[in-house]
Residue frames relative to the residue before (quaternion, step in Angstrom):
aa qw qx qy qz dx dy dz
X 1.0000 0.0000 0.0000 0.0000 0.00 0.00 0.00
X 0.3039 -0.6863 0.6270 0.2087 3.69 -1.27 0.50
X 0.1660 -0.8887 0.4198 -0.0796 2.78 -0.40 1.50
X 0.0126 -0.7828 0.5442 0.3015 4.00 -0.42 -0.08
X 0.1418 -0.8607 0.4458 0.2008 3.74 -0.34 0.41
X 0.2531 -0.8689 0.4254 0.0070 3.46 -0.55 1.13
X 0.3857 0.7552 -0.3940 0.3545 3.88 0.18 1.21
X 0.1970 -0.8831 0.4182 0.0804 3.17 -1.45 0.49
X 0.6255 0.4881 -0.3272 0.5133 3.71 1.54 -0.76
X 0.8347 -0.2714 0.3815 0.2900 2.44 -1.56 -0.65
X 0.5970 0.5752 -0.1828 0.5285 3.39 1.67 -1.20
X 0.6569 0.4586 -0.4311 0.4151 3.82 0.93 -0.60
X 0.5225 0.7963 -0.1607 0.2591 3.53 1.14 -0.63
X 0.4972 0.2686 -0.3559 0.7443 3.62 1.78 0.07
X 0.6636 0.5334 -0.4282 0.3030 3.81 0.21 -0.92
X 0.6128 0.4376 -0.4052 0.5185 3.73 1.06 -0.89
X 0.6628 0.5695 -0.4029 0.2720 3.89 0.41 -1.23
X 0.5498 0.6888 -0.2539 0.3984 3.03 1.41 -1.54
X 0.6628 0.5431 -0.1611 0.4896 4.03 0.86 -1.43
X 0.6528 0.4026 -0.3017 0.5663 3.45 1.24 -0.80
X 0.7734 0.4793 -0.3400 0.2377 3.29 0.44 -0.82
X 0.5229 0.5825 -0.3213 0.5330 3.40 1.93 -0.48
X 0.7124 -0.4110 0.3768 0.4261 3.51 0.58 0.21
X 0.8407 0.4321 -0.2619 0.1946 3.26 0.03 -0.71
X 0.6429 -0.6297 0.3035 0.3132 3.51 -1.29 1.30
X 0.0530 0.7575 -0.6504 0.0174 3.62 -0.59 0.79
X 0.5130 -0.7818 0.3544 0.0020 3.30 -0.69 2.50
X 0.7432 0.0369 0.3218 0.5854 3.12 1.05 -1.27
X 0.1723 -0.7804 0.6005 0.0259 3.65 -1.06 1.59
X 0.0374 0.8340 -0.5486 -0.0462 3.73 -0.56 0.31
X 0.0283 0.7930 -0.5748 0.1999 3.62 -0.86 1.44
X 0.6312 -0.5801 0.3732 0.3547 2.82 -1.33 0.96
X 0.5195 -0.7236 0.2914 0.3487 4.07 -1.03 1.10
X 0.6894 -0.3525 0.3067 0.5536 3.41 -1.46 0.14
X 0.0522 -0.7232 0.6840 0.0801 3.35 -2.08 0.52
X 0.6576 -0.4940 0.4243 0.3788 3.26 -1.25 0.77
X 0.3165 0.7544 -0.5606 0.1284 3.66 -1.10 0.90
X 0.6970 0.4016 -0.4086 0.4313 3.32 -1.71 0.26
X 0.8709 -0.1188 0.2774 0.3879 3.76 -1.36 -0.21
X 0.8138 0.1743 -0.1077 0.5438 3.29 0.46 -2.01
X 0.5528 -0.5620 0.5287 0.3147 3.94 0.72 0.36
X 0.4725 0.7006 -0.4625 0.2683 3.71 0.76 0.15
X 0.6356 -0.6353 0.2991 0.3207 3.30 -1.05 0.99
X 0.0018 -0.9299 0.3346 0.1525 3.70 -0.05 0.60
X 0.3396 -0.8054 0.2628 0.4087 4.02 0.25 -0.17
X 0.6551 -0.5578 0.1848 0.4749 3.60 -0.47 0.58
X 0.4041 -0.5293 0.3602 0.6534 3.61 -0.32 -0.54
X 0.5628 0.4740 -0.5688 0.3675 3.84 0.33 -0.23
X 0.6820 0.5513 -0.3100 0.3673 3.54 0.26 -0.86
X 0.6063 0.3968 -0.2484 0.6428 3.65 1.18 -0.79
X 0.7878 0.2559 -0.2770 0.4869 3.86 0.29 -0.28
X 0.4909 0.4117 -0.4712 0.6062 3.77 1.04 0.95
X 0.8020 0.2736 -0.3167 0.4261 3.59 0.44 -0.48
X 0.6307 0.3943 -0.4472 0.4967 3.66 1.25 0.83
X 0.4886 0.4120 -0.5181 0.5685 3.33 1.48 0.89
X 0.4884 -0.6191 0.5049 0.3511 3.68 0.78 -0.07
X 0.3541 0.6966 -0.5160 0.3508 3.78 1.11 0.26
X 0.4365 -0.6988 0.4957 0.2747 3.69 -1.17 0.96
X 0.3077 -0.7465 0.5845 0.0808 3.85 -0.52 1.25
X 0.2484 -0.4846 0.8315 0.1102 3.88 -1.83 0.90
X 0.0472 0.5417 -0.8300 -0.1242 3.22 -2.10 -0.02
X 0.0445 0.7401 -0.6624 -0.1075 3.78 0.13 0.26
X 0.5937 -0.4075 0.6098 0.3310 3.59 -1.57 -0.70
X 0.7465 0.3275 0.2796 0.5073 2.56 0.71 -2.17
X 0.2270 0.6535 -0.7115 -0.1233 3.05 -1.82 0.16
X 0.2174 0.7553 -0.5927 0.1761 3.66 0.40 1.16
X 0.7206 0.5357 -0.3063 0.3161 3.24 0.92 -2.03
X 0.4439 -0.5820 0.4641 0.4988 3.93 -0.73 0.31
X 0.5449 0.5948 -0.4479 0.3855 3.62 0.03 -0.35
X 0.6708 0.4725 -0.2080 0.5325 3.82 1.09 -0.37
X 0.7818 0.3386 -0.3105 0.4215 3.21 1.36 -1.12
X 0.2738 0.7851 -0.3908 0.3948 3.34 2.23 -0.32
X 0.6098 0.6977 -0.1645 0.3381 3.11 0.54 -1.68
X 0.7961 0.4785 -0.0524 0.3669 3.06 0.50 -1.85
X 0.5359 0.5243 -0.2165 0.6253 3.33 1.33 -1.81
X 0.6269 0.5920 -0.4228 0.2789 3.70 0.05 -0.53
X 0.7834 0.5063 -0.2194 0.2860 3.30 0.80 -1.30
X 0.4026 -0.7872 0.3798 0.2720 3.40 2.13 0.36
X 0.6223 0.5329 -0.5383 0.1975 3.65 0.70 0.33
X 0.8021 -0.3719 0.3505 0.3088 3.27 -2.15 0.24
X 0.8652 -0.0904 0.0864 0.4856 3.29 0.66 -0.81
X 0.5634 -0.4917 0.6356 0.1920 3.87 -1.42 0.08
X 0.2362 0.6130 -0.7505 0.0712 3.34 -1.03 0.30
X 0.2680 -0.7808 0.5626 -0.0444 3.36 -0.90 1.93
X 0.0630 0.8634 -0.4923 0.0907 3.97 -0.14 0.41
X 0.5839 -0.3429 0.2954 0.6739 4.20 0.44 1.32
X 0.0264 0.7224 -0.6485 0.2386 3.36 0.24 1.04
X 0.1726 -0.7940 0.5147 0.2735 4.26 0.62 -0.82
X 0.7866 0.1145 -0.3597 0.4886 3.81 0.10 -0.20
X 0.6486 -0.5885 0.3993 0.2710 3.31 -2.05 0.32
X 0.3283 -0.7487 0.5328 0.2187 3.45 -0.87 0.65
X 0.4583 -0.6541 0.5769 0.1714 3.62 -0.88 1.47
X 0.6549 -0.6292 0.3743 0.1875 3.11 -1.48 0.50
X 0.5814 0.4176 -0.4158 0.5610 3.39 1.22 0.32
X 0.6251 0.4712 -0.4215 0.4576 3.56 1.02 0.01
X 0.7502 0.3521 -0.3303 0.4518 3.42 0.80 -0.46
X 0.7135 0.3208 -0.3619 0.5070 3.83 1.03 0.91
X 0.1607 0.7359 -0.5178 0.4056 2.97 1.71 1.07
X 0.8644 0.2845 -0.2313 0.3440 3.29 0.19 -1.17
X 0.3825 -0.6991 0.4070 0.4464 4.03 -0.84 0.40
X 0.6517 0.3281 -0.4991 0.4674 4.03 0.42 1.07
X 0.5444 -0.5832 0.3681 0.4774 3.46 1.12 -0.28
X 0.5995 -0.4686 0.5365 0.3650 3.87 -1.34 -0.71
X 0.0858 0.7620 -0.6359 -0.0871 3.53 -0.40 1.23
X 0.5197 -0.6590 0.5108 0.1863 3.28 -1.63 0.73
X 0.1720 -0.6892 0.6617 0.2399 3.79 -1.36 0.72
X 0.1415 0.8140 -0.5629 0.0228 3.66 -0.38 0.45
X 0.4245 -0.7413 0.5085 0.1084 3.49 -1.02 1.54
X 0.5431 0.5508 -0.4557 0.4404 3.78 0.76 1.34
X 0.5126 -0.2504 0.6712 0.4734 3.86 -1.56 -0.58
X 0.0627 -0.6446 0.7173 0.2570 3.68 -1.31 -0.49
X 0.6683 -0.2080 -0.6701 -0.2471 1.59 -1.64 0.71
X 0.3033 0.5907 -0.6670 0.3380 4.09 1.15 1.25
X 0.9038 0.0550 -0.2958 0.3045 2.83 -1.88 1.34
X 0.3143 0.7088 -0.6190 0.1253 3.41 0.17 0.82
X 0.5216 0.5186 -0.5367 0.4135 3.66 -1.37 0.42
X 0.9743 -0.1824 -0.0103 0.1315 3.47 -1.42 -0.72
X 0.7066 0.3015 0.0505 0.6381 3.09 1.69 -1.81
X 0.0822 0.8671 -0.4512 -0.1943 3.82 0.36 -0.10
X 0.3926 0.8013 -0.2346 0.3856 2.91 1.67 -1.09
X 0.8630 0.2220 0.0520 0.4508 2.93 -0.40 -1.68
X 0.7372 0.2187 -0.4169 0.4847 3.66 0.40 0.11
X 0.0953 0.8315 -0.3109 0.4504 3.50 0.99 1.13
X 0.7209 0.1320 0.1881 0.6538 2.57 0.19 -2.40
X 0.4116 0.4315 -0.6041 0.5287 4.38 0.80 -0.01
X 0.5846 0.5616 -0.4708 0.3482 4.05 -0.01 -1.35
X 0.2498 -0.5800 0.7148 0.3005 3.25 -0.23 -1.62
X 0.1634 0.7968 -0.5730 0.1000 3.75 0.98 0.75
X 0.3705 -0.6384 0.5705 0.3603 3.58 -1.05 0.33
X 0.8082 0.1727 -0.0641 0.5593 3.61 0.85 -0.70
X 0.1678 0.7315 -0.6346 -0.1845 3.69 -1.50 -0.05
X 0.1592 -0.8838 0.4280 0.1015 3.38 -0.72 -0.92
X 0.5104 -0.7143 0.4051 0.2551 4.15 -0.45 -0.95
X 0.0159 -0.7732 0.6013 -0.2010 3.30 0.02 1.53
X 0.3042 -0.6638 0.6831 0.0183 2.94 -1.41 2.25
X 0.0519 0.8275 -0.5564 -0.0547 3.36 -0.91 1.03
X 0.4014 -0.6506 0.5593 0.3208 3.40 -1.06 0.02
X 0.1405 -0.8546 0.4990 -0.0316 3.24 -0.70 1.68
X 0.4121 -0.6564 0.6318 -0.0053 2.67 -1.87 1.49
X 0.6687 -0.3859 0.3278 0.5446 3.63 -1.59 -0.29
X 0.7701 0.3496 -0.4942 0.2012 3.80 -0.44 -0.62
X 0.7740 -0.3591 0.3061 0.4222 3.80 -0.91 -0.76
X 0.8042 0.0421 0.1079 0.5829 3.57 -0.10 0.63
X 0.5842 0.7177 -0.3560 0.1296 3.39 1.01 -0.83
X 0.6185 0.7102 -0.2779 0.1894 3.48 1.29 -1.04
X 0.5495 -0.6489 0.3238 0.4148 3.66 -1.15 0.30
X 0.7237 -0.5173 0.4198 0.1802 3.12 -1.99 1.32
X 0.1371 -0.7728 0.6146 0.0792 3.93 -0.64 1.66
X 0.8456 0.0375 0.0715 0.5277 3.55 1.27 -1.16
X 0.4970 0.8289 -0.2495 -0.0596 3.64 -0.66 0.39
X 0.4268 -0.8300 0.3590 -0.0051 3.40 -0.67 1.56
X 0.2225 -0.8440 0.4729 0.1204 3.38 -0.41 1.22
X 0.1308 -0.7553 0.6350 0.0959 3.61 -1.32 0.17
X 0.4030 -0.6711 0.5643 0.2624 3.62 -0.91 1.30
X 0.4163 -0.6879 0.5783 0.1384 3.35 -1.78 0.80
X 0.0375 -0.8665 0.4667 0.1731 3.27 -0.39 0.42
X 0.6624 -0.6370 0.1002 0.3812 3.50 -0.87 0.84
X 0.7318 0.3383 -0.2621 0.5305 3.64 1.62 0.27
X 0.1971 0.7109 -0.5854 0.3362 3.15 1.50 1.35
X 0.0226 -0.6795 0.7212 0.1330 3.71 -1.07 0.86
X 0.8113 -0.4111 0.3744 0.1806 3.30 -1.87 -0.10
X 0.5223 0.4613 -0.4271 0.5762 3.50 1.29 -0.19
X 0.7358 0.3678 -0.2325 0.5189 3.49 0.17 -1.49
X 0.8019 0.2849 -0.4125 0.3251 3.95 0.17 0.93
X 0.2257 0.6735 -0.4733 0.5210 2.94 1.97 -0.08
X 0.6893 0.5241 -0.3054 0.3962 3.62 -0.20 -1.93
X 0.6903 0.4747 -0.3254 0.4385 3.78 0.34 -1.95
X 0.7441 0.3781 -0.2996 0.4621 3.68 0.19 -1.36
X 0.7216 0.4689 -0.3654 0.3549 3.80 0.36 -0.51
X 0.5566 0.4932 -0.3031 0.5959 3.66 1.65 0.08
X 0.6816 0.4473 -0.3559 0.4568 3.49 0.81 -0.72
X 0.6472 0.4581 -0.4003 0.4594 3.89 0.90 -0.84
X 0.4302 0.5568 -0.4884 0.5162 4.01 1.01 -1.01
X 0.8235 0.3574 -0.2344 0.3731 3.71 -0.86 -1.17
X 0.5105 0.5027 -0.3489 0.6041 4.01 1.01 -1.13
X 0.8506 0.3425 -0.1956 0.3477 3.83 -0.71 -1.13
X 0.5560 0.4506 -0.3567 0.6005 3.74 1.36 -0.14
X 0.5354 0.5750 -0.3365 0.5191 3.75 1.12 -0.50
X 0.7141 0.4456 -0.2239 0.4913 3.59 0.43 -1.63
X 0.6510 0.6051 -0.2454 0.3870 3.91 0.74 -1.04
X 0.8183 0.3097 -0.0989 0.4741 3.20 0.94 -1.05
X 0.5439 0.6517 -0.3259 0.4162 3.23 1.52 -0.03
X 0.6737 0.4952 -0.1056 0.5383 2.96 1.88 -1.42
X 0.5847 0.5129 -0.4578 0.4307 3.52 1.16 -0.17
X 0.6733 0.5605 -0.1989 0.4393 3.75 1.11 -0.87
X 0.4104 -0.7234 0.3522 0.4292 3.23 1.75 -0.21
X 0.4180 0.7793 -0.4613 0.0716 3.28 1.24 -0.25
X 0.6651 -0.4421 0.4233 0.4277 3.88 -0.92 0.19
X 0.1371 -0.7582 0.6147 -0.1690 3.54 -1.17 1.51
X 0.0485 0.8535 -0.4944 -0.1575 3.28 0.42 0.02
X 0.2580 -0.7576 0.5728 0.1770 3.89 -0.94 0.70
X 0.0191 -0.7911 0.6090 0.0536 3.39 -0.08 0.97
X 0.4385 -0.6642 0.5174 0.3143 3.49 -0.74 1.33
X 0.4942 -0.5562 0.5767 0.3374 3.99 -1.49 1.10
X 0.6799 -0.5352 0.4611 0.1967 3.24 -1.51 1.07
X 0.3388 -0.8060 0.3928 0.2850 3.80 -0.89 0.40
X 0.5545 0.5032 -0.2527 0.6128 3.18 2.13 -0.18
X 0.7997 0.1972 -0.2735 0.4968 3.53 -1.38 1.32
X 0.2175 0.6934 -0.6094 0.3170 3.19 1.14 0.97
X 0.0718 0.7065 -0.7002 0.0742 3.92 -1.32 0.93
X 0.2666 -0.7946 0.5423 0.0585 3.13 -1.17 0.74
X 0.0129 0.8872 -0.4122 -0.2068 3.54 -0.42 1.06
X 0.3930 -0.7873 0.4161 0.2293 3.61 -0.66 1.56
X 0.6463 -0.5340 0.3904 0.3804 3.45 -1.08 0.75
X 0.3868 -0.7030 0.3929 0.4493 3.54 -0.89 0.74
X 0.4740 -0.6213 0.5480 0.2983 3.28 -1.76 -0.15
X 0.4465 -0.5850 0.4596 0.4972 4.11 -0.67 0.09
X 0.7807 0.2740 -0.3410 0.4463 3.73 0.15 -0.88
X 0.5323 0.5093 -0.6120 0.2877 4.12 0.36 0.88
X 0.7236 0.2698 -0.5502 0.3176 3.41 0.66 1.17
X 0.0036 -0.7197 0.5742 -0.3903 2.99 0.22 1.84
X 0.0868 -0.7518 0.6473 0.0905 4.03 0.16 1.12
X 0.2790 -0.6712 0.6813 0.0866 3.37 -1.03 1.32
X 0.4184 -0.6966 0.5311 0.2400 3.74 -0.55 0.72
X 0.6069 0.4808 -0.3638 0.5178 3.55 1.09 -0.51
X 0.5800 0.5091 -0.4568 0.4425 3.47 0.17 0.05
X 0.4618 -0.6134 0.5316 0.3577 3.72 -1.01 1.22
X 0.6668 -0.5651 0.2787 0.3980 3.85 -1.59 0.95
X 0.6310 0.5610 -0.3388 0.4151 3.57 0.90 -0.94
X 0.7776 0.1717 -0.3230 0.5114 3.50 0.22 0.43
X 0.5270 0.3737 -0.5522 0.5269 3.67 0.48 0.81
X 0.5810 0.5814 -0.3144 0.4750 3.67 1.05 -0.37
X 0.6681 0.5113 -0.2277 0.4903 3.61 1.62 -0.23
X 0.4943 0.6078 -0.2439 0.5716 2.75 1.66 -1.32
X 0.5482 0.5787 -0.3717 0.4759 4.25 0.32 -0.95
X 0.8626 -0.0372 -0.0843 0.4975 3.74 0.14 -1.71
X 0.5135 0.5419 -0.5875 0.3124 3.25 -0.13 1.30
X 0.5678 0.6567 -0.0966 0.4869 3.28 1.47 -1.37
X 0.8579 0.1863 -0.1716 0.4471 3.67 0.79 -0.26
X 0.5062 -0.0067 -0.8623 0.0165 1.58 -1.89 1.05
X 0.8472 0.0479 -0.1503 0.5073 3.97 0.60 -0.05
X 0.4434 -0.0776 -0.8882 0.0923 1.56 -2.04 1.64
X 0.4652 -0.5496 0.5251 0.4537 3.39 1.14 -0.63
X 0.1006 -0.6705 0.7141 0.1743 3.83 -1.65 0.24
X 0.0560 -0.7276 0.6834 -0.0222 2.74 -1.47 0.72
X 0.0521 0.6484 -0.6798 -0.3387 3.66 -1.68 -0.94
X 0.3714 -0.6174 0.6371 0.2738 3.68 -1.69 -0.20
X 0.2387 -0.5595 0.7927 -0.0408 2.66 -2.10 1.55
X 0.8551 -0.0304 0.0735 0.5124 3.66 -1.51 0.91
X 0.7647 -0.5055 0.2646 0.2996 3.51 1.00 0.62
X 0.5245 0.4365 -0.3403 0.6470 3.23 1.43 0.58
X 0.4971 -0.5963 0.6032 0.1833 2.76 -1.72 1.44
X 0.1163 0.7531 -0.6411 -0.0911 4.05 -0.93 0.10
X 0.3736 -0.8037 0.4577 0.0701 3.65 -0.22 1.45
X 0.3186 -0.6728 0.6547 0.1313 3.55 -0.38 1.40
X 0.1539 -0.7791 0.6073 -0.0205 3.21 -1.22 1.04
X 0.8148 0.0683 -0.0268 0.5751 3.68 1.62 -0.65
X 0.0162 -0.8284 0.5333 0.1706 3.55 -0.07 0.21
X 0.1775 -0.5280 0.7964 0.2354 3.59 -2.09 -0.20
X 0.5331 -0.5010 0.6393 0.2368 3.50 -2.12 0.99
X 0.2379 0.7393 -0.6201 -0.1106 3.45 -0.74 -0.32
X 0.6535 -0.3823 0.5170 0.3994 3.58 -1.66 -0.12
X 0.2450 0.8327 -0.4800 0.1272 3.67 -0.80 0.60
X 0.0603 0.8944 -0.4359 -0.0801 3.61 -0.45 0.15
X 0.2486 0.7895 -0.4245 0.3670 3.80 -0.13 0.71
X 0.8359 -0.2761 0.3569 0.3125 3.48 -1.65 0.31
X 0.2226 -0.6186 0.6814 0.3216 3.85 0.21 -0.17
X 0.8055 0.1479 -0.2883 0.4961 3.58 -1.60 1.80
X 0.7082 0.4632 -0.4270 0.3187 3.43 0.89 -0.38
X 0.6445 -0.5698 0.4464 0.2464 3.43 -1.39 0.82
X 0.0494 -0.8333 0.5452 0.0775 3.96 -0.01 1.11
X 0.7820 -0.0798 -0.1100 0.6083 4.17 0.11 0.24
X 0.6457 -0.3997 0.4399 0.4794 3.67 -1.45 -0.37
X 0.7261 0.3912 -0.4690 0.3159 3.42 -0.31 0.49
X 0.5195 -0.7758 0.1758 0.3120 3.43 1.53 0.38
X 0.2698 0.7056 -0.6053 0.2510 3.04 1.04 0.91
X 0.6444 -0.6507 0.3965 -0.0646 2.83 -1.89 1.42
X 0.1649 -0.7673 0.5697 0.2440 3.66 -0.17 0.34
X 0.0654 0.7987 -0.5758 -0.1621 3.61 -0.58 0.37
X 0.8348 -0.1684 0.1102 0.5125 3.57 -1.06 -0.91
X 0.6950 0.1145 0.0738 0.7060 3.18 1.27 -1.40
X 0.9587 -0.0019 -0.0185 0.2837 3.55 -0.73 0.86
X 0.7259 -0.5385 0.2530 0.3450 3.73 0.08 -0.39
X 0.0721 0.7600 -0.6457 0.0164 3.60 -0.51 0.12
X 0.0892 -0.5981 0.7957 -0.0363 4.08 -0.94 1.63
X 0.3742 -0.6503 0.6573 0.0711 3.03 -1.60 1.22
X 0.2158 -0.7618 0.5929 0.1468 3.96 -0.67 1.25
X 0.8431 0.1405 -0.1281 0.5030 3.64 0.25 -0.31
X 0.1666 0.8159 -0.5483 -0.0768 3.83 -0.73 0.26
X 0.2196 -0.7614 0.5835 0.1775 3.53 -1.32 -0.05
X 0.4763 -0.6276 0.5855 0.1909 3.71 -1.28 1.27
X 0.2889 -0.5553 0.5711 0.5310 3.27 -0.89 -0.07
X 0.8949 0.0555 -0.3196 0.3066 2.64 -2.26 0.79
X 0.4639 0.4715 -0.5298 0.5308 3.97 0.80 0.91
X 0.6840 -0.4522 0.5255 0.2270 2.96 -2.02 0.48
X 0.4980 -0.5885 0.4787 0.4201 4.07 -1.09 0.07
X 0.2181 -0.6429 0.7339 0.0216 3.65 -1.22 1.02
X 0.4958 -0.4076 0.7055 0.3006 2.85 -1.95 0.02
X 0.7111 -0.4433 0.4302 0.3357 3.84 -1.52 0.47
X 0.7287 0.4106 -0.2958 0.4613 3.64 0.95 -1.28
X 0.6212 0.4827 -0.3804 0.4862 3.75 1.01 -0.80
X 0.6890 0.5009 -0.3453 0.3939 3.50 0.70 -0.79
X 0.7133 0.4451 -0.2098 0.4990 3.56 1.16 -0.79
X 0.4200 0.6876 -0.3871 0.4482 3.66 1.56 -0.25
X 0.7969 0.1747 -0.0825 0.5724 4.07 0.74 -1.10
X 0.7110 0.3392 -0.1635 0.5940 4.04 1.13 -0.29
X 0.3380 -0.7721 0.5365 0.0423 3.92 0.09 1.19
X 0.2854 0.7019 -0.6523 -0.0191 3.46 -0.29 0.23
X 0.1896 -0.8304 0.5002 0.1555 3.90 0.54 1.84
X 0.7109 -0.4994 0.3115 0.3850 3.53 -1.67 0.54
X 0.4965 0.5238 -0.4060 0.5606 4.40 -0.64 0.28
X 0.7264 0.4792 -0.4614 0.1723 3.52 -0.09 -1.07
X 0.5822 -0.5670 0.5638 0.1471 3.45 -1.34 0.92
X 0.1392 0.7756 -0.6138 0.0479 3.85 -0.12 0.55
X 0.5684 -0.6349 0.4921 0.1780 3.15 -1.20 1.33
């Protein structure tokens, strides 16, 4: 198949390899453009963009793809299909009947719960028992389009966000080489149109939602831990330092929300407890709670902000 492949994290990255590795001819990568990062603020390329140009594959960064001169562009490259993967901007309607199978979607959710930005992670903020990856054939609205393949995975209660990123970003690779080759053979696909009930949207994250609000009962600041990291990260502040929670434990507890309940820092929250297992100072390396509490006291009573 001629393919154009359209992505931008980290997560689109097995799903393109995956398309190369089946053989097929992918014309043209498109990702979201360099940005200023690290220390020196230098312009950097996504990882798709850096892992198309060590396949030697020809890379876009538009802004855009309203102006026709973009979708010109696009229509040009004569291929069969799209394959669209956290890709980040919307595709107009001459781009998505550009190609002659259309634009199918990888998306890391159930459809139709969580469609839009973060699926991942408000997932595991939810407390879902399950999620998974639904290839879809996409239309104009968000997420909205109908359902070619999809495969759940159960959550378990110390599933965090790296280690399902990874799970879902293998399961769409394998799913979308399935869906590709089924459709090149003509084989039957059915599109089953996404249900109109259990629609959920997942909003893009924000930097200051890992902020642990002691009022909040422990079991959902305990979510807030493995979903939230590695970005935005969670944290709270003591004497004015941030100190980034990196692992937590539930525990039984009772107390003041913020207040410090034995030496090993377990938390009072709204409802029960929350003991941070791993943390980070700014500018220090990650500790465990006891190293960290071994040279930095944080004595039982304290009040934490």
């Amino acid at each position: 198949m001629k393919l154009v492949f359209m992505g931008t994290p980290d997560f689109s990255v097995p799903i393109l390899e995956s398309l190369l590795e089946a053989g097929h001819q992918v014309v043209c990568v498109y990702s979201q453009p360099p940005r200023p990062a690290g220390r020196g603020h230098k312009e950097q390329p996504t990882p798709v963009h850096a892992f198309a140009q060590a396949r030697g594959l020809p890379v876009r960064t538009p802004k855009s793809l309203k102006s026709p001169e973009a979708q010109a562009e696009f229509a040009a490259l004569g291929a069969d299909m799209a394959v669209v993967a956290a890709y980040g901007l919307i595709l107009p309607q001459a781009v998505l009947d550009a190609p002659r199978l259309g634009c199918l979607n990888v998306h890391a959710s159930l459809l139709p719960r969580w469609r839009g930005a973060a699926p991942i992670q408000r997932a595991l903020l939810a407390g879902d028992a399950e999620t998974g990856v639904t290839i879809m054939q996409m239309d104009a609205g968000l997420d909205t389009g109908a359902m070619l393949l999809r495969e759940s995975i159960l959550l378990a209660p110390d599933t965090n966000a790296s280690w399902l990123h990874d799970m879902l970003a293998a399961m769409g690779a394998r799913m979308i080489v399935e869906a590709v080759a089924r459709l090149e053979e003509d084989e039957p696909l059915p599109a089953t149109p996404q249900p109109t009930e259990g629609v959920t949207y997942a909003h893009k994250l924000a930097k200051d939602e890992g902020l642990l609000d002691w009022s909040l009962p422990a079991a959902q600041l305990e979510r807030k831990v493995r979903a939230l990291n590695p970005w935005p990260g969670v944290w709270f502040e003591m004497g004015g330092e941030r100190i980034k929670v990196l692992d937590a434990a539930l525990l039984p507890g009772d107390g003041a929300p913020g207040t410090v309940l034995d030496d090993q820092l377990t938390i009072a929250c709204g409802k029960f407890a929350l003991r941070p297992l791993k943390v980070q100072r700014a500018g220090k390396g990650v500790l465990t709670t006891g190293e960290m509490l071994r040279g930095h006291a944080i004595p039982k009573g304290t009040v934490l902000g």
